[in-house]
C-alpha positions in Angstrom: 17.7 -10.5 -27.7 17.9 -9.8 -24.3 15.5 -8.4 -21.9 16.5 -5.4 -19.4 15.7 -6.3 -16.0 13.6 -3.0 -15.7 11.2 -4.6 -18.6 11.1 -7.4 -16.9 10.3 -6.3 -13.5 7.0 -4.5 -15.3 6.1 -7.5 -16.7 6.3 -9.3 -13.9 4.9 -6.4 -11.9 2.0 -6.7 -14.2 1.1 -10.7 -13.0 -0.7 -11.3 -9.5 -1.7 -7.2 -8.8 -3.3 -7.8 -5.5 -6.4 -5.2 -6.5 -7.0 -8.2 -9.3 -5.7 -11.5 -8.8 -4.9 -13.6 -5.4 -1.3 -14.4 -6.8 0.7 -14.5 -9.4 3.1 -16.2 -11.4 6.2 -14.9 -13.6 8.1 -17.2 -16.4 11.6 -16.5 -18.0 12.3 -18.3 -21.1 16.1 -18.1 -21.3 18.8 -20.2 -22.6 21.1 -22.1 -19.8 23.9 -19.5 -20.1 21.4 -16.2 -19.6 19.8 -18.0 -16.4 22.0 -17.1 -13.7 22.2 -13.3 -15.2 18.5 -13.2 -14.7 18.5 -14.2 -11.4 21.1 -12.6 -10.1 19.2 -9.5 -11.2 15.7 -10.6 -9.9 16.7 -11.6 -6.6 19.7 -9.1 -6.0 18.2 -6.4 -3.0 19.3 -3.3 -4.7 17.2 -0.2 -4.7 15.8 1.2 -8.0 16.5 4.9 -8.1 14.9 7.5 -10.2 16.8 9.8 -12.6 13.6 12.1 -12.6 14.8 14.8 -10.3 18.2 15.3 -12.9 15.8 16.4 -15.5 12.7 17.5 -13.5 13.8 21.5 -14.6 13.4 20.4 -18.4 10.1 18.2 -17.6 8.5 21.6 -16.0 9.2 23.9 -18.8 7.9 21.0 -21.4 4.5 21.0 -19.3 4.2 24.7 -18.9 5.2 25.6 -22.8 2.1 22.8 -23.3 -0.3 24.2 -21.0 0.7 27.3 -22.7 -0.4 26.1 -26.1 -4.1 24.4 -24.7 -5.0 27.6 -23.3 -4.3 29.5 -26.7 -6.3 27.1 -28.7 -9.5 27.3 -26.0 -9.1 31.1 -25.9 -9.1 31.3 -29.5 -11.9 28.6 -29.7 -13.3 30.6 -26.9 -13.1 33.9 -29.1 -14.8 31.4 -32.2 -18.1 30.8 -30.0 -18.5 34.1 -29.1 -18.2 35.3 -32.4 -20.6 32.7 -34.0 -23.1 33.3 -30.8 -23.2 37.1 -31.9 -24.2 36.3 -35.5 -27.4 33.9 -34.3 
């Protein structure tokens, strides 16, 4: 099963963090046939671009219908305390 090169940049993103370790060290365990592929791809210069901004409308509503939804239940919790507080 092959590995996409964006999992495998996090992976190898995750050895040697400089907060954490002084260096570190990545290993690909490939047949010969795959090993060119995987270098090509680890040592080719080409930007990664995020597809974030296409869907950043979609993203915002998701949050806000959320938000939307936590405020409701601490209102109504809210509404709950009051109620139980004015019994006591």
């Amino acid at each position: 099963m092959d590995i996409g090169i964006l999992d495998v940049l996090q992976i190898f993103g995750r050895a040697g963090r400089p907060q954490f370790d002084k260096q570190g060290e990545g290993i690909i365990i490939t047949s010969h046939d795959k090993l060119n592929h995987y270098l090509s791809l680890l040592t080719r210069q080409s930007p990664i671009e995020s597809q974030f901004i296409s869907s950043l409308t979609d993203s915002l509503n998701a949050e806000v219908r959320y938000l939307g939804k936590v405020i409701y239940k601490l209102r109504k919790l809210d509404i709950q305390f009051y109620t139980v507080i004015a019994y006591l």
